[in-house]
Structure formats: structure tokens, C-alpha cells
ZADO-1210 file (C-alpha; in nm, 4 decimals, padded with zeros to 6 digits):
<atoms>
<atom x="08.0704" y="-10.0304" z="-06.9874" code="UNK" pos="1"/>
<atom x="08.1016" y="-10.3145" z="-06.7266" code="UNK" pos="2"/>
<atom x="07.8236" y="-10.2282" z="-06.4868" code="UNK" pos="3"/>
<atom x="07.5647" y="-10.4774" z="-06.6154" code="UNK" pos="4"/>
<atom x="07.7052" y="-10.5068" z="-06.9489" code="UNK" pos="5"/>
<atom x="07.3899" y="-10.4831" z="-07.2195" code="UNK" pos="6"/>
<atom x="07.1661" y="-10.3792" z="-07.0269" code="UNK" pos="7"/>
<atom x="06.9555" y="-10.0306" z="-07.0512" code="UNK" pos="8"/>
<atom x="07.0499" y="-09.7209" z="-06.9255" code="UNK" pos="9"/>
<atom x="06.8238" y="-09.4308" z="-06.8575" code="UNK" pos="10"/>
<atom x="07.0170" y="-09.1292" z="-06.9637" code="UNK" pos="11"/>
<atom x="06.9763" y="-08.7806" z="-06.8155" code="UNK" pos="12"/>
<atom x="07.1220" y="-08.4655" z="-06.8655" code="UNK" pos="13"/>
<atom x="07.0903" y="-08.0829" z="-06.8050" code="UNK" pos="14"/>
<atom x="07.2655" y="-07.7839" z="-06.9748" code="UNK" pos="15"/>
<atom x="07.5954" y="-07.6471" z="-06.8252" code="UNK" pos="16"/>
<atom x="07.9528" y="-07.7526" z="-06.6901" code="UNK" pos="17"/>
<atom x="08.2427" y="-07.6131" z="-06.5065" code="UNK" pos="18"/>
<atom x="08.4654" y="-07.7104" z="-06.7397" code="UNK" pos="19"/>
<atom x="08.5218" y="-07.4974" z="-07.1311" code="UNK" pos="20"/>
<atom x="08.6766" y="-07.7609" z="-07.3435" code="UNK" pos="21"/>
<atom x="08.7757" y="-07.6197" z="-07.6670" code="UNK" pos="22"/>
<atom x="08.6580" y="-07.9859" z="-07.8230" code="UNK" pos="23"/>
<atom x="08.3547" y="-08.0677" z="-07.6648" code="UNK" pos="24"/>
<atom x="08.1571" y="-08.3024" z="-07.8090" code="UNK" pos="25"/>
<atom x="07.8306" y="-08.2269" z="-07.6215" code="UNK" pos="26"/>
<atom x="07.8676" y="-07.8229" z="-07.6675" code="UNK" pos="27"/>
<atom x="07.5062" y="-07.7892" z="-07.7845" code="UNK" pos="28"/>
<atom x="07.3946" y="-07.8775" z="-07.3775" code="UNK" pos="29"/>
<atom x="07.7439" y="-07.8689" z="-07.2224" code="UNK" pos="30"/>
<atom x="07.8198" y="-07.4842" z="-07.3230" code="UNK" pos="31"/>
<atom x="07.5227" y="-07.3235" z="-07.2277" code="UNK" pos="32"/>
<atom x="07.3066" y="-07.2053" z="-06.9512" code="UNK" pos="33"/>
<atom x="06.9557" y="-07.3790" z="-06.8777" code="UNK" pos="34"/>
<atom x="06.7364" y="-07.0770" z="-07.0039" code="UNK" pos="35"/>
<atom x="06.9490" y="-07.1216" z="-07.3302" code="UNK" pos="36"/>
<atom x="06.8450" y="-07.4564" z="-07.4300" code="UNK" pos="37"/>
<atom x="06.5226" y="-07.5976" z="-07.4905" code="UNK" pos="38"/>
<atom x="06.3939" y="-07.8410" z="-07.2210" code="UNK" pos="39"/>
<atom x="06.1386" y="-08.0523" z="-07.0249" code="UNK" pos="40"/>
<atom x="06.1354" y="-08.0667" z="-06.6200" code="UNK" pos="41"/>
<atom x="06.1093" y="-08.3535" z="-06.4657" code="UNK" pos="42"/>
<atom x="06.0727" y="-08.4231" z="-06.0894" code="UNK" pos="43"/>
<atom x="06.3546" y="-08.6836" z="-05.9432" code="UNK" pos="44"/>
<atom x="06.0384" y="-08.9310" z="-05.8760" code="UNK" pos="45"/>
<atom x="05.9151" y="-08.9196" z="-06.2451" code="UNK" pos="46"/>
<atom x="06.2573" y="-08.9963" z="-06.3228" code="UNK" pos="47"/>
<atom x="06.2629" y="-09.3161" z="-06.1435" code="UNK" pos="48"/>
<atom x="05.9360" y="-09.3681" z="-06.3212" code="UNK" pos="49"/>
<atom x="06.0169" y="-09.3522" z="-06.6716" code="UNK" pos="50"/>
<atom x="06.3493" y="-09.5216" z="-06.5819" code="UNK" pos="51"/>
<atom x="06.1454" y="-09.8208" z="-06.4120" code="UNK" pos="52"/>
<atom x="05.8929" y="-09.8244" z="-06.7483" code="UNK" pos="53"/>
<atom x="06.1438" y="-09.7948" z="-06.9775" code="UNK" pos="54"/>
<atom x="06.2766" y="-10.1398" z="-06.8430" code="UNK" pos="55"/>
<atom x="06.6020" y="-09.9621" z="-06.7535" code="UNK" pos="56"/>
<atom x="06.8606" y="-10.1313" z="-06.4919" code="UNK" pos="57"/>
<atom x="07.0264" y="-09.7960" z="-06.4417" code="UNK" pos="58"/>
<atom x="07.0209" y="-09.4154" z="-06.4869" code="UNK" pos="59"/>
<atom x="07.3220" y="-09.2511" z="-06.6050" code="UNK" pos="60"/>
<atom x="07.3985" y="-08.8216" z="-06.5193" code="UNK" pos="61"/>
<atom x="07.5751" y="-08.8078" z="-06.8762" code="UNK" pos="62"/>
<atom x="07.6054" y="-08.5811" z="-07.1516" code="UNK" pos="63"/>
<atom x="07.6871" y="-08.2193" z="-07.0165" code="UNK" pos="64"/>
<atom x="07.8488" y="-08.2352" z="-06.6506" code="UNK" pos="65"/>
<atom x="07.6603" y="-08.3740" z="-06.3536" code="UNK" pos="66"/>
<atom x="07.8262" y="-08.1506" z="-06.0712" code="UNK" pos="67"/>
<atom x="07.6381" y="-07.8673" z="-06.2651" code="UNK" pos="68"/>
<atom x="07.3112" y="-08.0597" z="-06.1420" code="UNK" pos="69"/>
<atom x="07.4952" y="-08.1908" z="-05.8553" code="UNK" pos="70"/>
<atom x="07.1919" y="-08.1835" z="-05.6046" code="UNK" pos="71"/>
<atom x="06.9292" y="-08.3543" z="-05.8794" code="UNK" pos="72"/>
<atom x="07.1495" y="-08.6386" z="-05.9183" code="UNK" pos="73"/>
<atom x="07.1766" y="-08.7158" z="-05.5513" code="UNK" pos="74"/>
<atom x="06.8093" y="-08.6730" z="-05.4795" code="UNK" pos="75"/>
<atom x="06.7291" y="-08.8836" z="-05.7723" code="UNK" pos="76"/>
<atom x="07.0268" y="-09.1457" z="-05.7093" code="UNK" pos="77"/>
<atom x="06.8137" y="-09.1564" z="-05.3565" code="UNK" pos="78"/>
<atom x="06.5075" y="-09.2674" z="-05.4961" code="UNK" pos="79"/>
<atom x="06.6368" y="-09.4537" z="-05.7817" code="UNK" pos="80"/>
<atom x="06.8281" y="-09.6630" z="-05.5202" code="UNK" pos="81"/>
<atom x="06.5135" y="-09.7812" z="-05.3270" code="UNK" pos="82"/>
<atom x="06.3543" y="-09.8953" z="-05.6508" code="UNK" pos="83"/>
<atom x="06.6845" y="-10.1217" z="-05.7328" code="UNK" pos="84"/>
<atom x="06.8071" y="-09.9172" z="-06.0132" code="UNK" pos="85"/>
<atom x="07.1572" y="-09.8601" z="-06.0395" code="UNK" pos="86"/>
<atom x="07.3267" y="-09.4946" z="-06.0615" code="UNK" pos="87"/>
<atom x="07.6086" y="-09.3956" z="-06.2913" code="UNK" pos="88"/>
<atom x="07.7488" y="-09.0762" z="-06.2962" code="UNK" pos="89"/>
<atom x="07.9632" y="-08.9724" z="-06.6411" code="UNK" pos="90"/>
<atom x="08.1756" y="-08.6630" z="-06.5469" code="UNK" pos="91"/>
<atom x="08.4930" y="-08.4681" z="-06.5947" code="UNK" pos="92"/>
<atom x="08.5674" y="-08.5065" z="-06.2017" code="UNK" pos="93"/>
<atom x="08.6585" y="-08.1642" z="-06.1697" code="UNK" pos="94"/>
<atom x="08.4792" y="-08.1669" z="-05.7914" code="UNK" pos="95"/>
<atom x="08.5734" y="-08.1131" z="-05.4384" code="UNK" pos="96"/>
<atom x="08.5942" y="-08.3650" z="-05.2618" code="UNK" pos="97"/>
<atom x="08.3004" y="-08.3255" z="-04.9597" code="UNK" pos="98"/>
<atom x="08.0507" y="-08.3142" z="-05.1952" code="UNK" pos="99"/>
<atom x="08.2144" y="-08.5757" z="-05.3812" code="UNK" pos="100"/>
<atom x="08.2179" y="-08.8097" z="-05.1097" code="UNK" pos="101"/>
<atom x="07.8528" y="-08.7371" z="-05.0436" code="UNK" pos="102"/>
<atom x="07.7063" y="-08.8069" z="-05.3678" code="UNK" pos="103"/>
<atom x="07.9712" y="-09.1675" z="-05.3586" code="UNK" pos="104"/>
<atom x="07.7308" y="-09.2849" z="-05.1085" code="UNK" pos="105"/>
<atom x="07.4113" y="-09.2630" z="-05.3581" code="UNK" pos="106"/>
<atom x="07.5628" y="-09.4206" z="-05.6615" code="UNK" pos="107"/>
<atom x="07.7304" y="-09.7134" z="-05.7936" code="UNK" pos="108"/>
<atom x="07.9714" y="-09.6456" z="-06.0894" code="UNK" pos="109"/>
<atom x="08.1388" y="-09.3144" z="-06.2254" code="UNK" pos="110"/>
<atom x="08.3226" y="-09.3112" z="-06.5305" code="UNK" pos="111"/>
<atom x="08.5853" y="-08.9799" z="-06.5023" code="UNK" pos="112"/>
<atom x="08.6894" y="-08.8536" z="-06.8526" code="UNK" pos="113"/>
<atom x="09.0742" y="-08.7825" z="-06.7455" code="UNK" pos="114"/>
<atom x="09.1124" y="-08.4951" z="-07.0223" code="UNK" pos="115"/>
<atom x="09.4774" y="-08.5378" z="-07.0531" code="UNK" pos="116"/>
<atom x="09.8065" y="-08.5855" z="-06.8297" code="UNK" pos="117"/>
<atom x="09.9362" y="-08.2509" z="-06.8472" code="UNK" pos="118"/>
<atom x="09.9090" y="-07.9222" z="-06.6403" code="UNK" pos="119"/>
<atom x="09.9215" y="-07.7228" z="-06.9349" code="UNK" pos="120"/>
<atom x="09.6409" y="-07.9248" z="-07.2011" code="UNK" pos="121"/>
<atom x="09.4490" y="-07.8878" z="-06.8884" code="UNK" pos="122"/>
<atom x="09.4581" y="-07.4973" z="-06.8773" code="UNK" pos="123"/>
<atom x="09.4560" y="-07.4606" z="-07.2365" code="UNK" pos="124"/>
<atom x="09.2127" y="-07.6642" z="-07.3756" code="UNK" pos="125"/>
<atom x="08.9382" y="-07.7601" z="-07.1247" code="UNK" pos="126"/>
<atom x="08.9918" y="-07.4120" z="-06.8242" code="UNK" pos="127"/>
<atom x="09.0224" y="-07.6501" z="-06.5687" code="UNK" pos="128"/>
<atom x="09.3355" y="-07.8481" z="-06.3386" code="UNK" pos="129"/>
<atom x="09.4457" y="-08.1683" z="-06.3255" code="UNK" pos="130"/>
<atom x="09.5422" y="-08.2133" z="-05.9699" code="UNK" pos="131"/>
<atom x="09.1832" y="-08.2242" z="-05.8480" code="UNK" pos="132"/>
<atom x="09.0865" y="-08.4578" z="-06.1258" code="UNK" pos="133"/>
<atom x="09.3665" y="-08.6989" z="-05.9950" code="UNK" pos="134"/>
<atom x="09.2195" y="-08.6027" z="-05.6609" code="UNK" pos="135"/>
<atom x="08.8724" y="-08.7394" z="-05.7291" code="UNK" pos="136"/>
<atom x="09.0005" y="-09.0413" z="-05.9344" code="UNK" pos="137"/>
<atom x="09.2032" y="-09.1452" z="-05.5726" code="UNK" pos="138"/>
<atom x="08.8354" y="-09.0580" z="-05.3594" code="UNK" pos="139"/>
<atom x="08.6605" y="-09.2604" z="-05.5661" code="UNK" pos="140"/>
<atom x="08.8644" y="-09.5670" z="-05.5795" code="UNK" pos="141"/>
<atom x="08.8803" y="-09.5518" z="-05.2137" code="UNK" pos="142"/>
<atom x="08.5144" y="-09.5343" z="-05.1873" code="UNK" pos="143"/>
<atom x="08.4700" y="-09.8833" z="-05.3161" code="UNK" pos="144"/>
<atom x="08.2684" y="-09.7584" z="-05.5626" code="UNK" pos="145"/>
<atom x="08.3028" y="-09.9121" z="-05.9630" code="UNK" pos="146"/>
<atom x="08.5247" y="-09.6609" z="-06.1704" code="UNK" pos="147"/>
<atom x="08.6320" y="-09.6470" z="-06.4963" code="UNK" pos="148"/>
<atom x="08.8665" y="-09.4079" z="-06.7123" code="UNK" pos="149"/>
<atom x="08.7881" y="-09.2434" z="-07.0328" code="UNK" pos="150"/>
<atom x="09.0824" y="-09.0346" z="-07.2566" code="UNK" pos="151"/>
<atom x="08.9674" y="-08.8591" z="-07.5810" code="UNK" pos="152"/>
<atom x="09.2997" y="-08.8864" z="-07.7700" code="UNK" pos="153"/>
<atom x="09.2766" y="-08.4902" z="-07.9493" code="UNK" pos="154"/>
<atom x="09.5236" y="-08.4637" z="-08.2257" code="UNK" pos="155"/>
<atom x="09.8078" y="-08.2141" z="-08.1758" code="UNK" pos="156"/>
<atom x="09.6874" y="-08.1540" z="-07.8280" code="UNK" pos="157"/>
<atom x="09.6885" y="-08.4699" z="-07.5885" code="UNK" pos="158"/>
<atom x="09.8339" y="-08.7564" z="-07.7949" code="UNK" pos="159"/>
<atom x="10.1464" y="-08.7066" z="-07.6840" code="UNK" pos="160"/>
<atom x="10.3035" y="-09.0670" z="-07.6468" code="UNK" pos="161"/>
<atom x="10.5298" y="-08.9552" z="-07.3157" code="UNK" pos="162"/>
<atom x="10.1922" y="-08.8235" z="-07.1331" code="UNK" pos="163"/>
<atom x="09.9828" y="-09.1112" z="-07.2359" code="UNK" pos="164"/>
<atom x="10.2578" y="-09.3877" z="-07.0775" code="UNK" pos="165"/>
<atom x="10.2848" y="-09.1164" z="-06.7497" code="UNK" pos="166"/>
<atom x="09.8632" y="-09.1223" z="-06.7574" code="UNK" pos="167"/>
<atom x="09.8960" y="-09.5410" z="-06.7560" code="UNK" pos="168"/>
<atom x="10.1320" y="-09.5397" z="-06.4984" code="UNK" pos="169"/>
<atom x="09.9920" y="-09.2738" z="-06.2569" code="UNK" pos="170"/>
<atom x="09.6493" y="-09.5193" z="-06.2960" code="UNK" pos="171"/>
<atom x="09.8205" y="-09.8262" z="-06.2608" code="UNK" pos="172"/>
<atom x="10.0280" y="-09.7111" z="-05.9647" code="UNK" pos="173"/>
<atom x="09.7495" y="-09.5242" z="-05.7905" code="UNK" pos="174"/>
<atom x="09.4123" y="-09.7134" z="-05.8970" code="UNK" pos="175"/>
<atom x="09.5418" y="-10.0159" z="-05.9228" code="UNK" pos="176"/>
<atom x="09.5557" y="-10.2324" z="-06.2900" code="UNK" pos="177"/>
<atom x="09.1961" y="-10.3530" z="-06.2477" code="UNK" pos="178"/>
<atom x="09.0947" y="-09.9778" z="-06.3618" code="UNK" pos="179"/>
<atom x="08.9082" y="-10.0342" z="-06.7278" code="UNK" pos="180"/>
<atom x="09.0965" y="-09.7173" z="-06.9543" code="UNK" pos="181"/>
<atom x="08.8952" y="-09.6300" z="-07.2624" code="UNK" pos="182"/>
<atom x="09.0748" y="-09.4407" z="-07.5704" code="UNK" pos="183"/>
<atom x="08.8587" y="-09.2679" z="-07.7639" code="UNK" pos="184"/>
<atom x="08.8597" y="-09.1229" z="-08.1232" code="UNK" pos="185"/>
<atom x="08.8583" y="-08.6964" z="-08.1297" code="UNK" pos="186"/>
<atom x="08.6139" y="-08.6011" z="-08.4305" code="UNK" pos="187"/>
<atom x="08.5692" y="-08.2215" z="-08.5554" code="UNK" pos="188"/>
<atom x="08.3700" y="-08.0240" z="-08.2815" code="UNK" pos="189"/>
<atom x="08.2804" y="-07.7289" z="-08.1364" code="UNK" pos="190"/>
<atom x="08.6171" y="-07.4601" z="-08.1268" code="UNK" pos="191"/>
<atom x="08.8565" y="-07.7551" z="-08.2754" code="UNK" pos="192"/>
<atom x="08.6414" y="-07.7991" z="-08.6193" code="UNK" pos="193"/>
<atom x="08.9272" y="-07.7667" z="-08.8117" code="UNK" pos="194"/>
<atom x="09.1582" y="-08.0179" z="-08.6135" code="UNK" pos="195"/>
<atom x="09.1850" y="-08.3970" z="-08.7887" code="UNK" pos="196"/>
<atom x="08.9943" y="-08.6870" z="-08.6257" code="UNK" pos="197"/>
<atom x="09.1797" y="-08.8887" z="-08.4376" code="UNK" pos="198"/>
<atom x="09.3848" y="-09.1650" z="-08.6725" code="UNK" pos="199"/>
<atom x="09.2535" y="-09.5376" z="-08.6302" code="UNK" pos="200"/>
</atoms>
């Protein structure tokens, strides 16, 4: 949201992600394999291309996970870089943090969806941890590298008032109060259809 507010963003994505959330709101991509979906192939370099055409400032990894197409994003974010486009990476930061620290030096924003601020939502709803999610969240602030914070607020699951003030405070005491936090609205998806939207 605040890397060159306005501005166009070429948006990628590829099927899978090493996360399960029971409320996904990408499932159609995010919850299945490559050879499940239907797709197009595009080299890194025509990438850049269409990004440069398309009058684009950036190119955002987004929709499923980018660690599942961890080595396309780099070589891309390469490329992209000597033509003066921008790389944002939208992910769940469920990484380690080698290959983390790698791909930090190829791109210029990452926006982390921090799931929730307990152990047990974590295991529950989305199969994954939240200690290496706070992990990567500390990496990339020390990078240097723009980050921002996104929270899907899931009825009856994460909304808990107690872990959302522990969630602000573990950012604010950790990443600093210059970290942008987004709330976002839950909607009906995927294994949670019958769970409310978020209220207003």
C-alpha cells in the first residue's frame, strides 16, 4: 500500500503454498498443485516485459504463496531490478530464514499476512507456526527492506481482543511503530463457508 502509492502493479502468481488455511481466500490457486490448475508459462524475462508494457512500476509475487515459487521470484526480482521496476513479495512468511535473506536482497517491499497471535489458531486453522512467522517479520525489518503487516480478523477464530492488543504490542515492541498494520474483513471461503463475515 505505501510503496508508490497509485501506481500499477504487475501481479503474478502460481498454484500452491505451504501453508492449509481453513479460510483461504485464494483456495482456487493457493490449494492446489500446478498440474491442477489451468495456466500459461512465462519466462522471468517476458515477465519483465509485459510488466514494462503494461506501464507497471512494480511486480508483486501475490495471490497463492511465493516461497512455493521461491526461485522464479528471485530470478525475476533479478531482472526486474535492472529494468527499474520495483519487487513486492505478498506472503504468509512461513520461510527459513537463509533463503529468506537471499531473496531480501532482490526485492523491495514484503507485506507478511501475520495469521493470528496464537500458537494454537496457528496449528488449527492455517497447519503452520507462529514462531517462524515472528522470525521472518524480525529478518526482514532488519534487512532495511519496506514491510508491512496484514491480519484477516476470522470470526470465532482470531478476533480475540487479548491476542490482537499482544499482536500490536509484539509489532510495536519488535518492528518498531512505523510498521503500517492492515485489518481486514473475513468473508465466507473455502472450509469456513459457513462462518459470518467479519462485522464492520
Amino acid at each position: 500500500f505505501h510503496i508508490m502509492p497509485g501506481s500499477k502493479s504487475f501481479s503474478i502468481a502460481c498454484a500452491g503454498c505451504n501453508m492449509r488455511c481453513e479460510y483461504c481466500q485464494n483456495w482456487q490457486i493457493s490449494q492446489r498443485s500446478p498440474n491442477e490448475v489451468e495456466y500459461e508459462y512465462f519466462t522471468p524475462q517476458q515477465i519483465v516485459d509485459m510488466a514494462l508494457k503494461s506501464g507497471s512500476k512494480s511486480i508483486a509475487y501475490t495471490y497463492s504463496e511465493p516461497t512455493s515459487f521461491y526461485e522464479y521470484v528471485v530470478d525475476t526480482s533479478k531482472l526486474a531490478r535492472k529494468k527499474g521496476l520495483k519487487n513486492i513479495v505478498v506472503t504468509n512468511g512461513f520461510i527459513n530464514k537463509e533463503p529468506l535473506e537471499y531473496m531480501l536482497k532482490y526485492v523491495d517491499g514484503v507485506r507478511v499476512d501475520l495469521k493470528g497471535f496464537n500458537e494454537d489458531f496457528y496449528v488449527k486453522y492455517t497447519s503452520g507456526k507462529l514462531g517462524p512467522v515472528l522470525e521472518t517479520l524480525k529478518t526482514i525489518k532488519k534487512s532495511g527492506r519496506w514491510l508491512e503487516i496484514i491480519n484477516l480478523v476470522v470470526p470465532g477464530a482470531n478476533d480475540n481482543d487479548e491476542d490482537i492488543q499482544k499482536l500490536c504490542n509484539w509489532i510495536k515492541a519488535n518492528l518498531g511503530e512505523d510498521v503500517p498494520v492492515h485489518f481486514t474483513r473475513f468473508y465466507p471461503n473455502y472450509k469456513m463457508s459457513d462462518t459470518p463475515p467479519t462485522p464492520e
